[in-house]
N, C-alpha and C positions, 0 to 999 in steps of 0.2 A: 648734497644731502644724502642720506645712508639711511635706506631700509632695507629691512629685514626680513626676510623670507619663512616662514617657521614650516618645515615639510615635515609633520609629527605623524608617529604611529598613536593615535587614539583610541580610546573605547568607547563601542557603544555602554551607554546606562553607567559609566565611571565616573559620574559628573565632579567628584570629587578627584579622583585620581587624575582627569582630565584638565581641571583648573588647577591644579599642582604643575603640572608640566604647563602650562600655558604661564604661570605664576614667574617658573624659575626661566623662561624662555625669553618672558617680559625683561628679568632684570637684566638676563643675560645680551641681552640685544641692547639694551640702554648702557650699558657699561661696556660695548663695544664700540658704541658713539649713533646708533640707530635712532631714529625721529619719528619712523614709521615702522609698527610691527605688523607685518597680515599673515594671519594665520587660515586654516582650512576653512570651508564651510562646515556648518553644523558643529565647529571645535569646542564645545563647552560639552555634547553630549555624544559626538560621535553619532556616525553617516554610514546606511542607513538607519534609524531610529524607529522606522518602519512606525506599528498601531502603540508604541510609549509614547509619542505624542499627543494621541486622541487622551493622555490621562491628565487629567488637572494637578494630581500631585507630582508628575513627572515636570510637567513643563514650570510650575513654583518653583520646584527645586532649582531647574537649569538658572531659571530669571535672579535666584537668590545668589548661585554660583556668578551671574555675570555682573551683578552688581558687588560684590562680597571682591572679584578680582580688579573690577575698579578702584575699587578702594585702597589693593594692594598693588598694584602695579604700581611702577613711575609714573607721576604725576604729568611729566613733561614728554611722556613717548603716546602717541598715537595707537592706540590698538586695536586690529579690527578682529572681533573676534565673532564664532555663528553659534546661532542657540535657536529654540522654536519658541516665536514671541504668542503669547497667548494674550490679547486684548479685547475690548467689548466690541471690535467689528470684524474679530475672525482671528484665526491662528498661522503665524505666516513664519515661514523660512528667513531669518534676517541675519543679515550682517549687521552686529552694532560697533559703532566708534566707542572707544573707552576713552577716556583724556581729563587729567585736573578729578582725580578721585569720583566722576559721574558718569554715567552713561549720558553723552555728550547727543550723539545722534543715532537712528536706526535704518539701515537701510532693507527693504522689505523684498523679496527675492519676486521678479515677474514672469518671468517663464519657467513653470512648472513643468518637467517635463513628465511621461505620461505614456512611454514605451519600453521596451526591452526590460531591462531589470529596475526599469524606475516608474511609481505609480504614486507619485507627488501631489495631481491635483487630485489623491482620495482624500489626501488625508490635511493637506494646507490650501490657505486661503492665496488669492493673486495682489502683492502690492502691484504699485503704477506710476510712483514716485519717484522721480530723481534725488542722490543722498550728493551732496561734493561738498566737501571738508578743507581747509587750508593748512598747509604746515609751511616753515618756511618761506613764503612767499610762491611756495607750488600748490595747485588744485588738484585734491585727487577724487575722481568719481569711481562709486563701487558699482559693480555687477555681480553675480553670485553665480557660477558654473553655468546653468540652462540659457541663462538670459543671453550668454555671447554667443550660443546657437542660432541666435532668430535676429531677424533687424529691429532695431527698434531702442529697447533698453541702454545702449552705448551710446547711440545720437543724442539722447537724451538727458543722457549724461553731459556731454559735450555742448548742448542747448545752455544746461544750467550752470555753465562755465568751468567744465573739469577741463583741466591741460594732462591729465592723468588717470589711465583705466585702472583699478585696483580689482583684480576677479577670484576671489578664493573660490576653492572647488574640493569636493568629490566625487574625481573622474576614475571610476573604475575602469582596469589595464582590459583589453584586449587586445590581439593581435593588430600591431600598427595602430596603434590608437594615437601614438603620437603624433602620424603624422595627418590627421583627421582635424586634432586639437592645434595644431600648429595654424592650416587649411582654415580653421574658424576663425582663429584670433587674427590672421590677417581680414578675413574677410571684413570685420569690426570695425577694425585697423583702416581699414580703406573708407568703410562707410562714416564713419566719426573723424577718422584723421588723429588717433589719439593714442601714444604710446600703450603698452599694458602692461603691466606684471602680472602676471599669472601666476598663481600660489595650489598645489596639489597634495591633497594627503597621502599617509604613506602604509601601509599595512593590509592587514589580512581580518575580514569581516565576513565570518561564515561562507558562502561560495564566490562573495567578491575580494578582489583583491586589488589592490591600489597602489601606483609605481610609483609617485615622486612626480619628479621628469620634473618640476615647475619652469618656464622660464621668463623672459622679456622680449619683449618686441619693442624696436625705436618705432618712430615718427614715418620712417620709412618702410615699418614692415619685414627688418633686417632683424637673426635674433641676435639680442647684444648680451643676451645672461641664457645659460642654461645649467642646471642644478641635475644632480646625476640621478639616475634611476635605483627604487629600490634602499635607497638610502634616508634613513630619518637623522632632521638637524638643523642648523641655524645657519642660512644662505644670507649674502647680503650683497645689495648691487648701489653704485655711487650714480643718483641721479645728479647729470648736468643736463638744464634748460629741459627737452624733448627727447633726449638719448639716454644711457648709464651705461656702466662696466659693471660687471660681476665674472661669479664661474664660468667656463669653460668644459665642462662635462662633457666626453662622446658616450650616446645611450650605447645601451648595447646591439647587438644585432637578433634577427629575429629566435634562433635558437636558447639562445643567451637567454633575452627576456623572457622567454617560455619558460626555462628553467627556474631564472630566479623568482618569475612570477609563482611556481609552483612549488619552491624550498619557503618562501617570506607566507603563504598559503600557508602551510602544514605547519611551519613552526608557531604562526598565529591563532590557530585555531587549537592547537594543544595548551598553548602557553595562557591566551586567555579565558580557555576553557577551565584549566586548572589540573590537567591529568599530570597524574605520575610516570607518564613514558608513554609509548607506545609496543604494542603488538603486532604483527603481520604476519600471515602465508607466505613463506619463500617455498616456492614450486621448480625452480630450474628453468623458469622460463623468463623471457624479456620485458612480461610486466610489471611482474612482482621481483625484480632484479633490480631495473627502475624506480620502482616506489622504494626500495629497501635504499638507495644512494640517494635519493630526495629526502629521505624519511634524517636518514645520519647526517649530512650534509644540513638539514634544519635544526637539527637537535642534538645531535653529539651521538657517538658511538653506545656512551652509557645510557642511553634511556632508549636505546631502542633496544628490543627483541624477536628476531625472527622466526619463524618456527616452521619446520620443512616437518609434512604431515604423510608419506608417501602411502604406497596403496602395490596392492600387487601388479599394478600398469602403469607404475612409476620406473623409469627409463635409470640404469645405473647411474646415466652421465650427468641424472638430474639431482640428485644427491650430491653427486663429486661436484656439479658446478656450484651448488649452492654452498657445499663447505670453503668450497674455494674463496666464493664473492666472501662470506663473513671472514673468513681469516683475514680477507685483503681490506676489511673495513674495520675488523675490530669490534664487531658487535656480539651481544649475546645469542647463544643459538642451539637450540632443540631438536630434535626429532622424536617424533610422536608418531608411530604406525596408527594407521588407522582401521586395521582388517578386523582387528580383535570388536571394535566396537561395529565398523559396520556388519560383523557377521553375526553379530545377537541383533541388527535392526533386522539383516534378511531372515533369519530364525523367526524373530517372532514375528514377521509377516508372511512366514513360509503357509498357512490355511489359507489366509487370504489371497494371496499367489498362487494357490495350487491349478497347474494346468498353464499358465502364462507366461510369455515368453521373456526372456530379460529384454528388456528397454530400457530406454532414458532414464528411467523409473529409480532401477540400480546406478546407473551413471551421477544422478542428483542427489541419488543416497548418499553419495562418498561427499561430495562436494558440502550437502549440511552437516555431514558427521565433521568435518573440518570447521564451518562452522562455527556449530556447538564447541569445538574445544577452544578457541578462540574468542569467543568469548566468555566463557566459561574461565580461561586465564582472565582478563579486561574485568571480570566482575570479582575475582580475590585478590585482585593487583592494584584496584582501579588506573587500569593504562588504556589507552586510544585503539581501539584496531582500526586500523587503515585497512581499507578495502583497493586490492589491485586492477578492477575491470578497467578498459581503457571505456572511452565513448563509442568504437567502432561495436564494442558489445553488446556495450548498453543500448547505439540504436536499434540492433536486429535482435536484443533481446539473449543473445548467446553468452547467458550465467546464470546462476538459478541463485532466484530466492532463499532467503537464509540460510545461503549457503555462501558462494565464492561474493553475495552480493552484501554477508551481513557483515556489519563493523557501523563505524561511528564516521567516519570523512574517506570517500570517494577520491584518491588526489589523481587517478588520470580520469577523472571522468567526463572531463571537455578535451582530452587528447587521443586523436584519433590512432589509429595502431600505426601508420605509415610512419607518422610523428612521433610517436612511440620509440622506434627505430633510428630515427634523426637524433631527438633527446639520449639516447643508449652514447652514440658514437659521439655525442657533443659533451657527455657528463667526463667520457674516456679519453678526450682530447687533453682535458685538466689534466686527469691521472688515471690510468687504466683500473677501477675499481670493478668493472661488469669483464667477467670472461668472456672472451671475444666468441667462445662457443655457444654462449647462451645468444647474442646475436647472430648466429648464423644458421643455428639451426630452424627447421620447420615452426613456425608454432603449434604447440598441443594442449588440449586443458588433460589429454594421460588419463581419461576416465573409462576406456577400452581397449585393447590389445590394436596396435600399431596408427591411431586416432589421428590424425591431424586436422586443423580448424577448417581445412578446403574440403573437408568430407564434404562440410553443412553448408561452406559459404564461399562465394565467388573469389579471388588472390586478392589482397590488403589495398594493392592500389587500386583496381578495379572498382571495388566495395566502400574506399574511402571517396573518388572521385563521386559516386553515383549517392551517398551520403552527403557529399558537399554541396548537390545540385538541388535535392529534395529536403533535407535538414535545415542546411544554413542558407539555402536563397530561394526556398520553396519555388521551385521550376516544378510542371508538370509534369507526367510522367510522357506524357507524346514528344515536350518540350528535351528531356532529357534521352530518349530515343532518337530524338533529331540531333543529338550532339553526338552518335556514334554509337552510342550503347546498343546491343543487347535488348529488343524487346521483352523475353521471358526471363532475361535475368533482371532487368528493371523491377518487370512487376511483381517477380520473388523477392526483393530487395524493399520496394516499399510495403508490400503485405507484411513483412516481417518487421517492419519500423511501427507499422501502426497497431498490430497483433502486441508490439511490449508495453502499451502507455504503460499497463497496469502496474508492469514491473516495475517501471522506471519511476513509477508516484513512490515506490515501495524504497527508492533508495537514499542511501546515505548522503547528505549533501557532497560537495566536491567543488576543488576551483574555478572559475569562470575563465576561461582565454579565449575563447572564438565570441562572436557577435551574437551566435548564434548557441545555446547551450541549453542542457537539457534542465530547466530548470526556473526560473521567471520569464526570460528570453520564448520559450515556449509551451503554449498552455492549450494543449491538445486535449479529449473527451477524452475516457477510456472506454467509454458506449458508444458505438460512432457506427451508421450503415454507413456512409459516405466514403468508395472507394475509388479512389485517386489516379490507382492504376485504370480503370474507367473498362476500355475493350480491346486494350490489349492482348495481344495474342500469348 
């Protein structure tokens, strides 16, 4: 028997546009010889749907699209498709069976999950039911993403006689997530005894982003299908008995996926936002060097425009690199001094100034006066500004508010600077499109005569390790002094992480790739006495 895998790029609140593609997927899968079609979780309205669920006319509409696509679909193919069922004992995550022009059966999702960037039991109810369907003389039992997390829901399955796990999902990518998700499905695997197919959405949904990757597990826990990463489409594997054959896909490796995860990010969040291009700061340096080959490599040469804003502590070689990288990319590209304008800001602050000394003050100056012109282009263009800060900035806070921080998506802001680096040498392995000078030089945000980023903060790796220990796996700070560190650069390093909540509330979303990211992942005060670094010296 032959099902169908459907790994679609969805929209949230498309419900139309959404059943359109599920529509033409359906026929396309039944006219390949397909019995069985599973598609994502939540495929009728797009994942996550976040508080459009809590609306009565949101979730009508879905229910009207999943019966409205019953009707159109093949009569003879199996369809599971996910929607948010709204009934008189609560509102639940389901996966329904389509088949013979009705909504045949519904399966009611049980494990809510309730952390990281998922907060499910706010907003739906817990089914408790086992769903198992017959096709061909095969049982197939549904699970819905969360549920193959936790024990229970699979056996369950297998209780009410499936010989077949069916689990559609939206599993958003993180570093090595696949091999987490592989890790569970055996673990299922083991406990029920029950092949799976695993079905993954694919696209980019404001700061999550979701790789594909679907595949199969036999009877044994062996994978017999894997569906490639990154890519949206119609997969199909031949079940015999307790095994099948399908794809063969190698994912990519970890650079790779960091990439594509942050090109399939940008291009999604432009495309279904609806802008006309994008905007950026090219500076000459390796972040905004970076985002500008993410940015074209997502969108094509013609819809980007970069724009190098120099200042009298702008470096010759930052200019020549930057003409360089655009000639080598094809993009549009400016240059816009910015002394004229920041010299009527110090002017007309010169009373209020009188008597004090330059500081930070004039360094931030320059940085909103860029800015303002950025978006200032973005608002008679309507195009996207991309903002270049990586995350190693964002956590100590070293960017300044409406300034290098204003724009519309964030695209390194879950990449830390080290990685930064990696990505630079991994884009140029393709094709050398970043001057190999803007990687090797110092970094500098250039807002003072001879400035470099180690004035203010400890060398990239130093400061990305001592981030990774307090950020993404909350170690103490005694606890990370006992790994080697640096006690007074420790507790410089976490004063300064907890000194930016404020900032970091103030900025522009950006993609998610670590577990840990500045943004649902974690929800810190920005009024907080509680300090971490404690008594340290």
């Amino acid at each position: 028997m032959k099902l169908g895998i459907a790994q679609l790029n969805l929209t949230v609140g498309d419900i139309a546009g959404n059943a359109a593609r599920l529509r033409v997927a359906a026929r396309e899968a039944y006219a390949a010889g397909a019995r069985v079609l599973l598609t994502p979780e939540m495929s009728i309205c797009g994942y996550p749907a976040e508080d459009l669920v809590l609306r009565a006319d949101f979730t009508a509409a879905c229910e009207a699209a999943v019966r409205q696509l019953a009707v159109d679909a093949p009569a003879e193919l199996a369809l599971i498709v996910g929607y948010p069922e709204r009934s008189d004992d609560g509102l639940f995550n389901v996966a329904a069976l389509l088949r013979g022009g009705q909504v045949e059966a519904v399966y009611r999702k049980h494990h809510l999950p309730n952390y990281s960037v998922f907060d499910e039991q706010r907003v739906f109810d817990r089914g408790d039911a086992a769903c198992v369907f017959a096709c061909d003389g095969l049982f197939f039992g549904i699970n819905i993403c969360g549920d193959i997390w936790e024990p229970g829901p699979a056996r369950r399955a297998m209780d009410a006689g499936a010989g077949w796990l069916l689990v559609p999902n939206a599993s958003p990518y993180h570093l090595n997530k696949e091999r987490e998700r592989l890790a569970v499905a055996r673990a299922r695997q083991l406990e029920a005894g029950l092949p799976i197919i695993y079905a993954n959405m694919v696209g980019g949904q404001d700061e999550l982003v979701f790789d594909g990757a679907s595949f199969a597990l036999d009877a044994a826990g062996e994978v017999v299908a894997q569906c490639p990463a990154w890519q949206d489409g119609l997969f199909y594997v031949d079940i015999a008995g307790d095994t099948c054959a399908g794809p063969q896909h190698v994912l990519p490796g970890e650079d790779a996926a960091v990439y594509d995860a942050l090109v399939l990010a940008v291009r999604d969040y432009y495309g279904k936002n609806g802008f006309k291009g994008v905007h950026l700061g090219l500076s000459g340096g390796i972040d905004s060097a970076l985002t500008l080959a993410i940015a074209t490599d997502a969108l094509g040469a013609d819809k980007v425009h970069a724009v190098m804003m120099p200042s009298d502590y702008t470096a010759n070689i930052s200019v020549e690199d930057s003409r360089d990288m655009v000639t080598r990319l094809g993009v549009r590209y400016s240059e816009i001094a910015i002394k004229p304008v920041f010299d009527a800001f110090v002017g007309q602050l010169a009373g209020e100034f009188a008597g004090l000394a330059v500081d930070t003050t004039e360094e931030n100056l320059q940085a909103r006066v860029r800015g303002t012109l950025l978006m200032a282009l973005s608002n008679k263009f309507g195009t996207l500004v991309l903002t270049t800060g990586n995350k190693s900035e964002m956590a100590v806070g070293y960017a300044t508010l409406y300034g290098d921080m204003a724009g519309g998506f964030a695209v390194l802001k879950d990449v830390a600077k080290t990685r930064v680096f990696r990505l630079a040498n991994y884009r140029n392995s393709l094709s050398a499109v970043i001057p190999q000078r803007i990687i090797d030089r110092p970094p500098s945000a250039e807002l003072r005569p001879d400035q470099t980023d180690q004035d203010s903060l400890p060398p990239y790796d130093l400061l990305d390790a001592i981030l990774a220990a307090y950020v993404e796996r909350d170690l103490s700070a005694h606890d990370i002094v006992a790994q080697g560190f640096d006690a007074a650069t420790v507790r410089k390093v976490i004063r300064m992480v907890d000194l930016a909540e404020y900032k970091r509330r103030q900025a522009p979303p950006g993609p998610r790739i670590t577990p840990r990211n500045f943004g649902k992942d974690r929800r810190y005060p920005i009024t907080s006495k509680y300090r971490p670094e404690g008594d340290l010296p």
